[in-house]
N, C-alpha and C positions, 0 to 999 in steps of 0.2 A: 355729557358723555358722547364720544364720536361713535360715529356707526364702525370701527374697526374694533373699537373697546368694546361694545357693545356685542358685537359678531364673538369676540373674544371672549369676554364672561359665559356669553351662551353656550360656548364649543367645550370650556371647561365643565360646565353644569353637566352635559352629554357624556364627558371623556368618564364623570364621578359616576353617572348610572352605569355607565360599560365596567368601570372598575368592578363596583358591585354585583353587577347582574356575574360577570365571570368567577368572583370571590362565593357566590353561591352557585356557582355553576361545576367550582373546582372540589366539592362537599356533597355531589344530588347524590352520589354512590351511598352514602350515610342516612338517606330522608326515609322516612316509610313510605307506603304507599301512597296514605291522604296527602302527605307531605309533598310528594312528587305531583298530586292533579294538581294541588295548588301551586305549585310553583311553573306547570302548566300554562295555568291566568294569567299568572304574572308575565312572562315570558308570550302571552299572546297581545298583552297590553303593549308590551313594548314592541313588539312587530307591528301594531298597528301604528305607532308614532314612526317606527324608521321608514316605514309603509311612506308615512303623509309626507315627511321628510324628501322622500325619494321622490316622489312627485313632483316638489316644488323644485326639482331641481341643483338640489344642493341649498336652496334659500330655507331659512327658519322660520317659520312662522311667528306672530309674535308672541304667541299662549303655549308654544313648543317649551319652553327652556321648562315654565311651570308645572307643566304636566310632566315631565323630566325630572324635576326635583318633587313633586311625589312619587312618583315610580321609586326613584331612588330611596325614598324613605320607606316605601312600601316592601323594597325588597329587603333594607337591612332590619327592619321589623319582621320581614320574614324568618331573616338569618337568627336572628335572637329568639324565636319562638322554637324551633325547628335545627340548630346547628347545637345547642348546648353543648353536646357529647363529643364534640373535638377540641379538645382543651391542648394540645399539640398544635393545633394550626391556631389556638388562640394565644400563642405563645408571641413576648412583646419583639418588636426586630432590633430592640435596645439590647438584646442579651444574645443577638446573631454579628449584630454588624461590625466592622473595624471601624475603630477607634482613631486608629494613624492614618490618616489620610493626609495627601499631599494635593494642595491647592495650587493654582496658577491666577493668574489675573488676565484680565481681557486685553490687556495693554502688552502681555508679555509676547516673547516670540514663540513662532512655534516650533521652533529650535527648543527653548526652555521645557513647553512641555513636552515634545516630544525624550526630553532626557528624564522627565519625572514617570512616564510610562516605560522607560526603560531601567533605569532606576528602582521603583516598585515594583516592576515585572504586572501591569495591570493596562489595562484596556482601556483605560476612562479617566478624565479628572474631569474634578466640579471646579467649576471657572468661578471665581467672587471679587466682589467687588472691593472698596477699600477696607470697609468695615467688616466685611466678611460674611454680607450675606451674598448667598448664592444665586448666581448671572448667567448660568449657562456650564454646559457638558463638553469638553472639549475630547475626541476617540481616536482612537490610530486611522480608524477611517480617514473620521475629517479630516487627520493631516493628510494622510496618502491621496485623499482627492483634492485638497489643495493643492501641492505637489504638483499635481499632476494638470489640471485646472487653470493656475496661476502662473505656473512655470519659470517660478522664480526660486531662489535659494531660502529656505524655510528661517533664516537669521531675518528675513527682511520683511516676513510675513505677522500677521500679529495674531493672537488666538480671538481674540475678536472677529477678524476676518472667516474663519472657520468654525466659529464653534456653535452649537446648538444654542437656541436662546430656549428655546421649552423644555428648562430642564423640570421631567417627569421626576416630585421625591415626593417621600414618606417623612413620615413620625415615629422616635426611636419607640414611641407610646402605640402605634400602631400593629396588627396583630401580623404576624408571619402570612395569614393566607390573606390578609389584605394587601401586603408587600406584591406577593403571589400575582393576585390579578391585575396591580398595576403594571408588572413587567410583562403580563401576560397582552393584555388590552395594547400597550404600548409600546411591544416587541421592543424591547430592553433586557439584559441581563443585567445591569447593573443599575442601582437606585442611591441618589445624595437621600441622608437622612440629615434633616435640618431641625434645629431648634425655633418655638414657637416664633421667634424674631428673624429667622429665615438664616441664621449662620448655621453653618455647614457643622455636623455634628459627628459624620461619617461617612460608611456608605456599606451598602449592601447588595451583594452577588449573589447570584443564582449559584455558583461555588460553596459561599457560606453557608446557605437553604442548603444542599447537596450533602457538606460535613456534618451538617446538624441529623439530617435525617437518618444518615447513615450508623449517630450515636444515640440516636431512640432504637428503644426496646417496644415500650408500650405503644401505640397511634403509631408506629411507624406506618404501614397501609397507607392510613390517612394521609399522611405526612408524603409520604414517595409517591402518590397517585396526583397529590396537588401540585407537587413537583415536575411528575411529567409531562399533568394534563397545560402547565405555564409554557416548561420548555417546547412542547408540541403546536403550541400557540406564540408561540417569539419566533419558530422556525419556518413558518407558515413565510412566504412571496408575502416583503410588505403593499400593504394598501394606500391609494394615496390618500388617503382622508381618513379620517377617525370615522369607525360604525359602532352604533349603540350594540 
């Protein structure tokens, strides 16, 4: 394994405790009191690894990633002990997301997709590959900074050239407030939901979250508070690095 693969496994391992730690950070308004010291610990745990982290510089130590992946277990064993009673935010994102999504290829131009974002009227396509597992994000952003970047006429440009390769997705099997914290962590509105074999299965908008919540009766609270507490956390000045 090279040391870029490597840096890379690690940074994902971090990106899943951030997931979590925010996926129970979007629910403390629900915990009792006990519920809240402890989650406390946990949250002091993890400041003392972003702590050692920050020290080194931005370098990982090499017993980092591991104590990462128990924290991470430690907090969704929290979430399980202590979250039961939101059965709205454990609601599956298979029964939020669209269904029609329109795909582009890495190879195509960004002419093409820029007509499938107009076309859909959407913000976003999942880039994939031949077989259809998903390669990257391609956003009106990217174009408009290519565009402008590149300085060339967008026929002649390629979505590869532009497009995000770390495409942030979920599982249609995953629960709404875990969607929640990935967009949250990862200042994203919009999430590819892929199937176990990485084809593109849909996608999910902080839009569709927003329609859903608005047609609960019951957890609505719950529902509209993880909502804001995501959007208030995607609007945040992004950061250039991933923090736990």
């Amino acid at each position: 394994m090279t040391k870029q693969t490597s840096d890379h496994s690690a940074q994902d391992v971090f990106n899943e405790l951030a997931a979590a730690r925010d996926e129970a950070r979007v629910r403390l308004h629900l915990l009792s009191l006990d519920a809240r010291e402890r989650w406390q610990e946990l949250e002091a745990k993890i400041e003392t690894l972003q702590q050692g982290l920050s020290r080194r510089g931005g370098g990982i130590a090499e017993a980092a990633p591991a104590k990462a992946r128990d924290l991470t277990e430690l907090v969704k064993g929290f979430m399980r002990a202590h979250l039961r009673a939101t059965p709205e935010l454990s609601t599956r994102v298979g029964k939020l997301m669209s269904e029609s999504v329109k795909c582009c290829s890495p190879l195509d131009s960004l002419n093409g997709a820029a007509q499938i974002l107009w076309e859909a009227n959407c913000g976003a396509v999942p880039v994939v590959d031949a077989d259809g597992a998903l390669v990257g994000v391609i956003t009106d952003r990217d174009i408009c900074m290519a565009a402008y970047t590149q300085g060339r006429p967008l026929s002649e440009m390629s979505v590869e050239s532009a497009m995000s390769r770390n495409a942030h997705a979920c599982a249609a099997e995953d629960s709404v407030g875990h969607a929640l914290a990935l967009m949250a962590v990862n200042q994203v509105r919009r999430l590819p939901v892929a199937h176990p074999d990485g084809r593109v299965a849909g996608v999910l908008s902080l839009a569709d979250v927003a329609r859903w919540v608005s047609s609960l009766d019951a957890g609505r609270g719950a529902a509209a508070d993880a909502l804001a507490n995501a959007l208030s956390r995607i609007s945040q000045p992004p950061v250039k690095s991933s923090q736990i």
